[in-house]
GUMIZA-636473 format. One record per residue (C-alpha): y, x, z; residue in three letters. Coordinates in steps of 0.5 Angstrom, whole numbers, plus 2048, in hexadecimal, padded with zeros to 3 digits. Example, Ala and Ser with C-alpha at 12.3 -4.5 7.8 and 13.67 -1.06 7.14 Angstrom:
2
@y->7F7	x->819	z->810	rest->ALA
@y->7FE	x->81B	z->80E	rest->SER
//
This chain:
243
@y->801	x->7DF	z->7F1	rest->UNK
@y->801	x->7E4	z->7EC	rest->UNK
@y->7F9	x->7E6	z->7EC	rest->UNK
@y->7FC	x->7EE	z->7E9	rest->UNK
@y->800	x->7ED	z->7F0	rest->UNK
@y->7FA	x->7EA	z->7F5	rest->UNK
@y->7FA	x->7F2	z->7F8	rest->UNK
@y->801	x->7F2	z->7FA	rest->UNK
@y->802	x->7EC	z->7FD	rest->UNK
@y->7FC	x->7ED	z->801	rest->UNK
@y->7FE	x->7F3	z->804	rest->UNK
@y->805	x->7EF	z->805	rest->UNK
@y->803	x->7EA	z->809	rest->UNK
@y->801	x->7EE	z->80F	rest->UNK
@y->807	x->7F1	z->80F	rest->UNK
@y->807	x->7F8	z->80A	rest->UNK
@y->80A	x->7F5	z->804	rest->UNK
@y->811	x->7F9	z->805	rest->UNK
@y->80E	x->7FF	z->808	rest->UNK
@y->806	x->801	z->806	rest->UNK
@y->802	x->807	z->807	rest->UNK
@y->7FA	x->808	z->806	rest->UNK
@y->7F5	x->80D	z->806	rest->UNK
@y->7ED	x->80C	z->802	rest->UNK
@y->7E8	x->812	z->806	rest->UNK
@y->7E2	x->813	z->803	rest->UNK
@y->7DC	x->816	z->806	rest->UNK
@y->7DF	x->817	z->80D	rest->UNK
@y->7DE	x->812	z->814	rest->UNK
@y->7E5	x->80F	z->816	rest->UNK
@y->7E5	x->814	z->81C	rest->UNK
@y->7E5	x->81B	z->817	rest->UNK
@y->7EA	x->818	z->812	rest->UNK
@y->7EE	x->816	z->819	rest->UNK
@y->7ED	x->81D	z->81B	rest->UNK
@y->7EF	x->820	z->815	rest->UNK
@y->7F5	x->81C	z->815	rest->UNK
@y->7F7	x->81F	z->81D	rest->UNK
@y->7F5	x->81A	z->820	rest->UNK
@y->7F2	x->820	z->826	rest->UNK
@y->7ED	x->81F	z->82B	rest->UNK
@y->7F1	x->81C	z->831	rest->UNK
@y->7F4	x->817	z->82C	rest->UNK
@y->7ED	x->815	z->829	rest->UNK
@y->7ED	x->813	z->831	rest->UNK
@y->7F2	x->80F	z->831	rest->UNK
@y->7EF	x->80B	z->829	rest->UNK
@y->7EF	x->804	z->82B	rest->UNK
@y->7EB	x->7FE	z->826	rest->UNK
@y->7EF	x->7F9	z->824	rest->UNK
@y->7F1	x->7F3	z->820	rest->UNK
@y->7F7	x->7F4	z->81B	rest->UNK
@y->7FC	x->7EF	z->81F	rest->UNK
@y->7F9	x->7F3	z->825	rest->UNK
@y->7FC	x->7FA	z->822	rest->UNK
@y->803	x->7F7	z->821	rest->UNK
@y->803	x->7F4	z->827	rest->UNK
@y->804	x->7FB	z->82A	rest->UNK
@y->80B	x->800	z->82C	rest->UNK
@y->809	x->807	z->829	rest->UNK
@y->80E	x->80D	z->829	rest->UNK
@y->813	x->810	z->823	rest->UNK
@y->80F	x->816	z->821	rest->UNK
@y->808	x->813	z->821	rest->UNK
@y->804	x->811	z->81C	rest->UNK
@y->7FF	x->80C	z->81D	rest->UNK
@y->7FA	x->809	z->818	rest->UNK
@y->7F4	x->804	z->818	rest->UNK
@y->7EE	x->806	z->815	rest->UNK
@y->7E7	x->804	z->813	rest->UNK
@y->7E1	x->803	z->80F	rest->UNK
@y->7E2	x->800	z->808	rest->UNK
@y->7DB	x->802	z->805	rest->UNK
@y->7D6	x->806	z->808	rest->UNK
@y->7DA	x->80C	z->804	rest->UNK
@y->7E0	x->80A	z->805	rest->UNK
@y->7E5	x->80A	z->80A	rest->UNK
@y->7EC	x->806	z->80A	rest->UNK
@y->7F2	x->808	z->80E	rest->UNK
@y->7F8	x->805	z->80F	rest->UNK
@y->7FE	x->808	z->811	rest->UNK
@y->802	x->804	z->816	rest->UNK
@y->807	x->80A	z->817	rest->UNK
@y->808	x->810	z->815	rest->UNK
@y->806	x->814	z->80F	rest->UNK
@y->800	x->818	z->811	rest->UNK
@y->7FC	x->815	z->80B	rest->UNK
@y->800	x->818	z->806	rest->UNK
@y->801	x->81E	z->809	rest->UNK
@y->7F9	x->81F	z->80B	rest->UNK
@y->7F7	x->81D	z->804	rest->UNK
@y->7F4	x->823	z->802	rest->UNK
@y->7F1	x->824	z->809	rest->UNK
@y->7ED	x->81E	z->808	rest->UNK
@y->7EA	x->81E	z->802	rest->UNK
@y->7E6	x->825	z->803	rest->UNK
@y->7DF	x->823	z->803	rest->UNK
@y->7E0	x->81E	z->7FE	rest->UNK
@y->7E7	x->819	z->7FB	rest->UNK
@y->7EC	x->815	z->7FE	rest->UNK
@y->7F2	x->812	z->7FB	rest->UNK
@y->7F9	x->810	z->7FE	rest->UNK
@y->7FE	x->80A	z->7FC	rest->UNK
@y->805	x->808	z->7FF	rest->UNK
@y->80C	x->805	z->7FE	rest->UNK
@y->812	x->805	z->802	rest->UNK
@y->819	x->802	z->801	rest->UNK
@y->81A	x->806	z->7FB	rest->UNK
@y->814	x->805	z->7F7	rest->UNK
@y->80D	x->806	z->7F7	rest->UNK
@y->80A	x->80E	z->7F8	rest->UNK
@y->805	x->810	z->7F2	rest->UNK
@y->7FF	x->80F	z->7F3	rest->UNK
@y->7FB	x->815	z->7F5	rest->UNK
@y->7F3	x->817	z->7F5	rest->UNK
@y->7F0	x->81E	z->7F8	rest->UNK
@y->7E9	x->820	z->7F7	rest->UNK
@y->7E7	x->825	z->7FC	rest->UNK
@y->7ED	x->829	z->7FE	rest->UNK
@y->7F0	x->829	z->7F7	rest->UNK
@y->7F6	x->825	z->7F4	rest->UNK
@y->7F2	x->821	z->7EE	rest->UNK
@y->7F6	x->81B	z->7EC	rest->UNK
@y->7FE	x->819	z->7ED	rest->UNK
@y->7FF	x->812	z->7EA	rest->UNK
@y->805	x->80E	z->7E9	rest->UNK
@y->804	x->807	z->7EB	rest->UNK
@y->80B	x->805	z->7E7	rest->UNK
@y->80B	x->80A	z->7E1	rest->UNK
@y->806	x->808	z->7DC	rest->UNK
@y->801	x->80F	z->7DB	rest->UNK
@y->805	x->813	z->7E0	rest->UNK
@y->800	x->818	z->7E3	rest->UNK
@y->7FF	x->81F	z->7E5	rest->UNK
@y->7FA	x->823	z->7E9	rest->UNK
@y->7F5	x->828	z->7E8	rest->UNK
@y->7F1	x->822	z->7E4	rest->UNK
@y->7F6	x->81D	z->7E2	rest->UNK
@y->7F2	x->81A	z->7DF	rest->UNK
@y->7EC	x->818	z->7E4	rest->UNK
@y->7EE	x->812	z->7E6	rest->UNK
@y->7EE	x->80F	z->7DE	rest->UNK
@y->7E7	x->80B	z->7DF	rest->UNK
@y->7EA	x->807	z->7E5	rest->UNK
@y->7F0	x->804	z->7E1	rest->UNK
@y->7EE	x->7FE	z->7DC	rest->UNK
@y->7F3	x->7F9	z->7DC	rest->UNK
@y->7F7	x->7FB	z->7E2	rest->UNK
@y->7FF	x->7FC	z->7E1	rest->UNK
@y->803	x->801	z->7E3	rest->UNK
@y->80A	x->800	z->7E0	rest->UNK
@y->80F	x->7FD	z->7E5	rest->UNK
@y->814	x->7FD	z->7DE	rest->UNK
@y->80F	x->7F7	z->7DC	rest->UNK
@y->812	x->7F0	z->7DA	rest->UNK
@y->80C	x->7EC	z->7D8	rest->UNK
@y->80C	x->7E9	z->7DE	rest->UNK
@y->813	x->7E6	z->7DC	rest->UNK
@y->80E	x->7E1	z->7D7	rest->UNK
@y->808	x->7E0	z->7DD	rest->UNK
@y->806	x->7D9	z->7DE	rest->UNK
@y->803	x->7DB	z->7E5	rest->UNK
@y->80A	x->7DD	z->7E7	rest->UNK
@y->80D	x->7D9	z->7ED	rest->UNK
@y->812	x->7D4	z->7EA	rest->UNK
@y->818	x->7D5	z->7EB	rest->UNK
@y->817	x->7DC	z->7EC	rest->UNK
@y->81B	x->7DF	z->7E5	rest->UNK
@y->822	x->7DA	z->7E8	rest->UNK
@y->821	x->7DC	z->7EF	rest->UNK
@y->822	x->7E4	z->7EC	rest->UNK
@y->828	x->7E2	z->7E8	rest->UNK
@y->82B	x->7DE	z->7EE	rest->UNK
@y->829	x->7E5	z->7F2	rest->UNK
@y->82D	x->7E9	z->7ED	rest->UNK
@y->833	x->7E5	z->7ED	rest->UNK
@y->834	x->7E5	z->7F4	rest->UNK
@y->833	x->7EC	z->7F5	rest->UNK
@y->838	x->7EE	z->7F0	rest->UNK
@y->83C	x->7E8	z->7F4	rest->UNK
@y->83C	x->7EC	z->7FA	rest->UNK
@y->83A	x->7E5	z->7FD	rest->UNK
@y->835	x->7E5	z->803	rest->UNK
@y->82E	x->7E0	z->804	rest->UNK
@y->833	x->7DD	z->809	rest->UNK
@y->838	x->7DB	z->804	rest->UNK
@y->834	x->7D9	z->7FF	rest->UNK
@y->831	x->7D1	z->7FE	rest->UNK
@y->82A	x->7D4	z->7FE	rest->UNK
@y->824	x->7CE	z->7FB	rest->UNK
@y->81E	x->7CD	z->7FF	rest->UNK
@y->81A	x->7CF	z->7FA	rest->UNK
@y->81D	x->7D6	z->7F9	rest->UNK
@y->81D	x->7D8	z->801	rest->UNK
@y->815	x->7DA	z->7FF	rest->UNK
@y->818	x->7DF	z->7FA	rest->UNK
@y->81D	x->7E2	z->7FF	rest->UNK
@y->818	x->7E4	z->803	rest->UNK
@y->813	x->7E7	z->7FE	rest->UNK
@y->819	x->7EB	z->7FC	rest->UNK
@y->81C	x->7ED	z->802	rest->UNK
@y->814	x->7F0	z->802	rest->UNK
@y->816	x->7F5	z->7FD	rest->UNK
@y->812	x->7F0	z->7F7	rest->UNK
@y->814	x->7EF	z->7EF	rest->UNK
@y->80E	x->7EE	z->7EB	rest->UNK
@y->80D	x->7F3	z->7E7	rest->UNK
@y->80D	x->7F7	z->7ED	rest->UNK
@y->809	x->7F3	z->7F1	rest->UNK
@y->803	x->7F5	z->7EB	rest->UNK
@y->804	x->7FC	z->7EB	rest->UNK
@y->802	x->7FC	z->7F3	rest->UNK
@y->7FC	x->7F7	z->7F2	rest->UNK
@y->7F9	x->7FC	z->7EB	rest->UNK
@y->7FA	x->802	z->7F1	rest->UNK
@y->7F7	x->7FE	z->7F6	rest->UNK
@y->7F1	x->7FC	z->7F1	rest->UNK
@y->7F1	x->803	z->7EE	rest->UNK
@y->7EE	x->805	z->7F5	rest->UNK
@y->7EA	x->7FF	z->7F6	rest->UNK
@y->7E6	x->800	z->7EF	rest->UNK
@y->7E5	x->808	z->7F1	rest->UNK
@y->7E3	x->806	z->7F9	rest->UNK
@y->7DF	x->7FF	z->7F7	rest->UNK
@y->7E3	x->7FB	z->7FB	rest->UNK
@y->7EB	x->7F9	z->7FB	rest->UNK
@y->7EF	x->7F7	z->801	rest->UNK
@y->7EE	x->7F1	z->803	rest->UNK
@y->7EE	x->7EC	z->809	rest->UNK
@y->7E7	x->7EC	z->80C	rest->UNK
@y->7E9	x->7F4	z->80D	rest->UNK
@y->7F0	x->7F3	z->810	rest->UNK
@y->7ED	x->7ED	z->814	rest->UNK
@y->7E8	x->7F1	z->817	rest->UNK
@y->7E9	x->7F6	z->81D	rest->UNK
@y->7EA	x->7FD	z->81C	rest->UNK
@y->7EC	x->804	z->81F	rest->UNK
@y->7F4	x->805	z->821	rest->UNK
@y->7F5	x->80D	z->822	rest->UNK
@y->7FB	x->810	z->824	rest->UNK
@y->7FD	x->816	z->821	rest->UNK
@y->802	x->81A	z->827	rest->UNK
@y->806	x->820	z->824	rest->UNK
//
């Protein structure tokens, strides 16, 4: 594994390398950010301490959004959103009172990242175009960013002596059979390449893989810790926001 890629493959090994969205809340105890997301008194009721393998082994509605949060330092509180989009709809909400800090990708690519600092909009920030920014202070975020890289277009990694072999004829494979029309059940596929159509079917190219661990680095130096598995192993509390 690449080390500028070590964030992405983290998240992706518990199941959100396609699909990610996470919340960083200064200031605030779990259930005022949970409130602040619409999780209401009734449901606060019904929160549940649990474990990560524990929350994906529920059944929740369509329309719901769920999230999983907890302390991620004696300031800052992480909240992982499992479904929905509560966490990018309430940024500003939560950061009033102090910062909070959103990071996201689907299917389509990744979303900026996103800094707000008591109610206001402070910083928006490409993960994928370098010095791409706006906001009220685009700007503010600069003394975070040495040595992380933000450029999906990069291709250095092409020349990396850590990238997996095999991965750069895998992708001129994947090409062909592509324009082709081939599919994976046609196709004789080496043993070796079968890792590599999973991490592929998990949205992962090295360049962009990069992109998401600087943003997931870029919070981890403003918070003072990044997400890892100590956290993720840990149990935390699942709320359940209900329209």
């Amino acid at each position: 594994m690449r080390q500028s890629e070590r964030l992405w493959h983290v998240v992706r090994s518990y199941g959100m390398g396609e699909w990610f969205m996470a919340a960083w809340v200064e200031g605030l105890e779990v259930w005022e950010a949970a409130r602040r997301l619409g999780v209401s008194v009734a449901d606060v009721d019904d929160s549940v301490e649990c474990t990560w393998t524990d929350l994906l082994r529920e059944r929740y509605s369509d329309g719901e959004g769920v999230v999983w949060a907890g302390r991620l330092t004696a300031d800052w509180t992480q909240i992982i959103q499992v479904q929905g989009f509560e966490c990018e709809r309430a940024l500003r909400e939560l950061s009033f009172g102090g910062r909070a800090l959103l990071v996201g990708w689907d299917l389509n690519g990744p979303r900026d990242l996103e800094y707000a600092v008591n109610g206001e909009y402070v910083t928006g920030l490409s993960v994928t175009v370098p010095g791409k920014r706006w906001g009220s202070d685009p700007q503010a975020l600069d003394p975070y960013l040495q040595g992380l890289q933000f450029d999906w277009g990069d291709s250095s990694w092409e020349d990396d002596p850590d990238l997996p072999a095999g991965w750069l004829e895998y992708c001129a494979w994947e090409e062909a059979r592509l324009e082709s029309g081939e599919d994976y059940g046609e196709a004789e596929i080496p043993d070796e390449w079968q890792d590599f159509i999973g991490l592929a079917c998990n949205g992962y190219s090295p360049p962009l893989a990069t992109c998401l661990t600087s943003a997931l680095a870029l919070v981890g130096r403003v918070t003072g810790r990044e997400i890892d598995r100590e956290w993720m192993y840990g149990a935390h509390t699942r709320y359940v926001i209900r329209e």
